[in-house]
N, C-alpha and C positions, 0 to 999 in steps of 0.2 A: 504493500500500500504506500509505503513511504517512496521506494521510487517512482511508481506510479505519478503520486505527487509532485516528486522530483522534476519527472519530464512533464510533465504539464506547466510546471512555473516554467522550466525551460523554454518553452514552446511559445508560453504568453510574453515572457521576456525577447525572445528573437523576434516572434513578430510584429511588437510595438516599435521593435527597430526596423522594424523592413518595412513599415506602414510610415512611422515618423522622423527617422535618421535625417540627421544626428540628432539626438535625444538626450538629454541628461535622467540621470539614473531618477531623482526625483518625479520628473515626467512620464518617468516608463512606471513607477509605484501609482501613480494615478490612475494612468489609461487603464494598469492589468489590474489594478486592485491589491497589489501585494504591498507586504510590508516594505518598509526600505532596506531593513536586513535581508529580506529576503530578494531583493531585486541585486544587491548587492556582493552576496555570494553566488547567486546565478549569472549576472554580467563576470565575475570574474570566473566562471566555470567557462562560460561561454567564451571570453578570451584564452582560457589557456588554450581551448580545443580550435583555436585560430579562424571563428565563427563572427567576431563582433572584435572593434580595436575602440579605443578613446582616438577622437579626432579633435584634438588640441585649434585646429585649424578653424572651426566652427564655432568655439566659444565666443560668447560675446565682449564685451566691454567688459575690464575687470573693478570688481566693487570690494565691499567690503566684508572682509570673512574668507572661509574657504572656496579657490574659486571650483567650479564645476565644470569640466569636462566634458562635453557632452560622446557620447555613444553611438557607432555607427558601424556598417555590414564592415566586413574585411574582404571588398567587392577584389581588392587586388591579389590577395593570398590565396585563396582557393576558387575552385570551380567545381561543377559536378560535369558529366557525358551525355548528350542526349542520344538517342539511338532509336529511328522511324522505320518501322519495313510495312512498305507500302509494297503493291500488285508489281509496277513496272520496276522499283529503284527502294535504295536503301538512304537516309541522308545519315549522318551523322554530325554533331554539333559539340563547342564548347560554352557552356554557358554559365555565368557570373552569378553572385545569391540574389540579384534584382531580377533574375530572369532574362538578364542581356545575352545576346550570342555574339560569341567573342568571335567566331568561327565556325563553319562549318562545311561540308561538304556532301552533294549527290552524284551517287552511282547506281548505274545499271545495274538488271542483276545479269550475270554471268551463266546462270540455272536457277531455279527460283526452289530446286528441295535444301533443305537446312543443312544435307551434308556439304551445299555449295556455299550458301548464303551466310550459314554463322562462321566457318574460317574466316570467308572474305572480310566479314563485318569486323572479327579481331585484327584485321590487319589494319583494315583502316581506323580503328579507334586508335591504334599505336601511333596510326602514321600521323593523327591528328594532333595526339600529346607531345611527339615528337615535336613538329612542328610549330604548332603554339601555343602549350602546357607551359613551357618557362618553370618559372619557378612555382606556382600554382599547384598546392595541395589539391589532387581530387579527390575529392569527397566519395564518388559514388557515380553506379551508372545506372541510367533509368531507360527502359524500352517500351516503346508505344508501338500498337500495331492493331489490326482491324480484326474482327472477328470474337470468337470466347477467348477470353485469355483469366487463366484462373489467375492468380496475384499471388495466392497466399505460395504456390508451390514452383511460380516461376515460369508455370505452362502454357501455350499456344494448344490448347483443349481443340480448337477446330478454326482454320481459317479457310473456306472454302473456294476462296479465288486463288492462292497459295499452291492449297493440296495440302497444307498443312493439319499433322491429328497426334497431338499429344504430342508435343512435340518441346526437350526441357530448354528454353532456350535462355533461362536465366542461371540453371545450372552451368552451361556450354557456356556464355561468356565470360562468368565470373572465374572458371577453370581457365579461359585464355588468354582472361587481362589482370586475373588479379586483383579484380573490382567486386565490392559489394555490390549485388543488382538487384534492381527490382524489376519486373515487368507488368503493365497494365494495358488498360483498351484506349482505343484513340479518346472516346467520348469520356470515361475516366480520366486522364492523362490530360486533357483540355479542359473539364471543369475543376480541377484543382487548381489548372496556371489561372482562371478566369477567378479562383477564390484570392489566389496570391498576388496577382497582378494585373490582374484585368480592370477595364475600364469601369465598369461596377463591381467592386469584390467588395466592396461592404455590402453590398444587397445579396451577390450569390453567399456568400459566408452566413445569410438566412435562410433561404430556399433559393434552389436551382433546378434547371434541366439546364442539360447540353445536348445540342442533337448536332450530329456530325455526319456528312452525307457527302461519302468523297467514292473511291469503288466500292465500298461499305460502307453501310449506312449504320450506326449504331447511336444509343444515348445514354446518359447518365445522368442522375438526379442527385443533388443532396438536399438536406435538412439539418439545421442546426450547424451546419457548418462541416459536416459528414456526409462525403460522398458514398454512397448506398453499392456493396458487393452482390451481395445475396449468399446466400448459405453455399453455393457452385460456385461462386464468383462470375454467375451466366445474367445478370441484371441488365436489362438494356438490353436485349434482344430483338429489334424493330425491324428486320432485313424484311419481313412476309407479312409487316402491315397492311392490312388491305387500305389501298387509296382508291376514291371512285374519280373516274375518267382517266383510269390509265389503263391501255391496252397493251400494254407489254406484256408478252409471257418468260414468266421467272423458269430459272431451274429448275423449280418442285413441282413443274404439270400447271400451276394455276396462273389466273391472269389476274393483272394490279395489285401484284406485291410492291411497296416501296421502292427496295432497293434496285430491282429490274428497273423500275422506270425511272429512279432518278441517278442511279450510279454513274461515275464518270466515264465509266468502259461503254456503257451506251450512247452517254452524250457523245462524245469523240467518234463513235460510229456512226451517226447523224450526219454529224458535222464532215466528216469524211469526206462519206458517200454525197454531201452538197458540195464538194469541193472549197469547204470553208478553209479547212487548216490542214496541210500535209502530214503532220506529226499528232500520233494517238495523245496528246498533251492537253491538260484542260485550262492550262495557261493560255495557251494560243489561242484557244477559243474565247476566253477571255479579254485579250490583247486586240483580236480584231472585233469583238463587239464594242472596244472602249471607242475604237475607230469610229462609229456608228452605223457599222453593216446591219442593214434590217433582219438576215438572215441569222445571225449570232446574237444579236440580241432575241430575237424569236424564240431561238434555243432557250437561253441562258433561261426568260421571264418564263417560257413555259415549265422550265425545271424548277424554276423561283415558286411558281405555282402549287407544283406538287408538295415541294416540299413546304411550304403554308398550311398545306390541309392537315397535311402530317402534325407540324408546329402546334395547328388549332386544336388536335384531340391530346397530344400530350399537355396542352396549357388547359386543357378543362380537364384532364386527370388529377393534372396537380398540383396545380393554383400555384406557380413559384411567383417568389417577389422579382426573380427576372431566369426569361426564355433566350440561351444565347444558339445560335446559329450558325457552323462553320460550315459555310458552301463557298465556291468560288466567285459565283456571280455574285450575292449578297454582301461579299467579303469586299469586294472592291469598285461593283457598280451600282448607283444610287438606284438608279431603273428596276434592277433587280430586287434588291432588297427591297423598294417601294411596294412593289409588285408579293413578294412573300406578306410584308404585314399586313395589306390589302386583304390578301387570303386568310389569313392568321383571324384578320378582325368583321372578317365574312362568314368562318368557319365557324368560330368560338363562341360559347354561348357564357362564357363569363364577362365580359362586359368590360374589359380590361384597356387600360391606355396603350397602343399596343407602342407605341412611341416610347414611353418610359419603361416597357418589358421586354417586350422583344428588340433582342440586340444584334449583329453580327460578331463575330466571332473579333476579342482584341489584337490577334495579331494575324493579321490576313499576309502579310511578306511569309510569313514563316510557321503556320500553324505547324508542321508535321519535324521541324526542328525543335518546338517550344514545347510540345506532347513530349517527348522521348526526354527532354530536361525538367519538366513538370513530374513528370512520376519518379525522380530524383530527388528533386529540392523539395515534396510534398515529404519527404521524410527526414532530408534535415530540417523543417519546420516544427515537423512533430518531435524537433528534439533526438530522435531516433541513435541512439549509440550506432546502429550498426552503418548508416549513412555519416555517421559524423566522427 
């Protein structure tokens, strides 16, 4: 119970600094509620483990009495690893306790079964700390990827664009790099960075959905500031939602499942076959709607669409103080997003500002870098010895 406690102050003490940094120790006793003794043996626990430094540089004007110091991340001293295995490509990232990417890199996959994909991925995490690790303690590595991915044991349980089944992939990099790891789902791994860093994370740190709708569609929900596993670690499961007015037919025999009609392996087939973009890429489809091609915008708002309806029934499922959205078109074109909350506030029978709830995803440059460092620095937040 007492460590229990332990990492719980820990946890409310680091993130008053990564919410108000630089802070003085006095102002972190307010915000978490803890004693001064106690903020003061945790800030120094926190410092030995090269998690939080005093930033002298920050203080203000000096008065009279002892001056104070104030407290801030040790953004220069360590980093954590981000690691994304998406359908086409793998990215890997280095990224700062603000959640900045110092660096990163994608690649193709080479073969896409795990006896090809997880070497490869230790090679280029090596080559990435190599390169620009510096002097930078890592902390820890974190993998995001689509599909079930159990957390508690490490495993890609089923990812069926992949081939992927059962497969230990947090065992296999920790064995290659020498890294604590964790692995989770894209839609996990994006509403934690949405709690830590995202444009409203005081609101998700209340209730949340994330719906993430890229070649897999998946989502996740929290409450209280806890993002929801389920007893499988199988929560979020959205791929065979039925949507009405989609005619796609899925992989399971049936027609208007979600993910058939909004995954990106379809849009890119559209857009193909119109001669939109030469490359199976849903950047590029992107890039030439921002152009104002009637035909790519088409695409993008009628995929905008679908995934709205989607949006509409998980927002009258379950009433979050905010609905965030990682799609592509949403992410970076106004038309589009327009067009989802339209839907969102057509479909839904809660009655909701959709303006002030539904959001798009905060880092649209870099969602699938920020996933793979989000299920890293989600456990040096929690304090976590074994990330830290």
């Amino acid at each position: 119970m007492e460590t229990r406690r332990s990492a719980d102050s820990a946890a409310a003490v680091l993130r008053a600094v990564l919410d108000h940094g630089p802070i003085a120790r006095s102002s972190i006793a307010r915000v978490t509620r803890l004693s001064a003794a106690t903020v003061t043996g945790v800030a120094a626990s926190l410092m030995e483990r090269g998690l939080i430094r005093e930033a002298p540089e920050a203080a203000g004007p000096p008065g009279i009495g002892r001056p104070h110091v104030p407290l801030d991340l040790a953004a220069d001293a360590v980093a954590v690893i981000g690691v994304h295995v998406a359908v086409p490509r793998t990215t890997v990232a280095l990224l700062d306790l603000r959640g900045r990417i110092i660096a990163q890199r994608r690649d193709p996959h080479d073969g896409r079964d795990p006896a090809s994909v997880l070497p490869a991925l230790a090679g280029r995490i090596a080559a990435l700390r190599r390169r620009h690790g510096g002097r930078r303690r890592i902390l820890g590595l974190g993998v995001a990827t689509g599909g079930w991915v159990d957390t508690a044991n490490g495993t890609v349980v089923e990812h069926p664009f992949l081939g992927w089944r059962d497969v230990p992939v947090g065992a296999a990099l920790a064995e290659a790099t020498g890294l604590p790891v964790r692995v989770d789902s894209n839609s996990r791994a994006l509403l934690s960075a949405e709690q830590l860093f995202g444009a409203v994370a005081g609101r998700a740190r209340e209730s949340a959905v994330h719906l993430f709708a890229g070649n897999v569609v998946d989502v996740a929900f929290a409450a209280g500031g806890v993002v929801h596993q389920g007893p499988r670690s199988a929560a979020g499961a959205v791929a065979h939602l039925p949507v009405e007015g989609c005619a796609e037919l899925c992989p399971c025999g049936r027609v208007g499942c979600l993910q058939a009609a909004v995954s990106e392996r379809a849009l890119v087939r559209r857009a193909r076959a119109a001669g939109l973009i030469d490359r199976p890429e849903i950047n590029d489809l992107v890039d030439v709607a921002a152009t104002g091609h009637p035909e790519a915008i088409a695409l993008l708002r009628e995929r905008a669409r679908l995934v709205g309806r989607a949006a509409a029934l998980l927002l009258d499922l379950f009433d979050p103080d905010v609905l965030v959205v990682a799609e592509a078109g949403a992410n970076r074109l106004p038309a589009s997003l327009a067009t989802l909350r339209a839907e969102v506030a057509a479909g839904s029978s809660a009655g909701v500002d959709v303006l002030a709830t539904v959001h798009p995803s905060s880092f649209p440059g870099n969602v699938l870098a920020v996933a793979g460092g989000a299920v890293a620095l989600h456990q040096v937040y929690a304090a976590s010895p074994a990330l830290s």
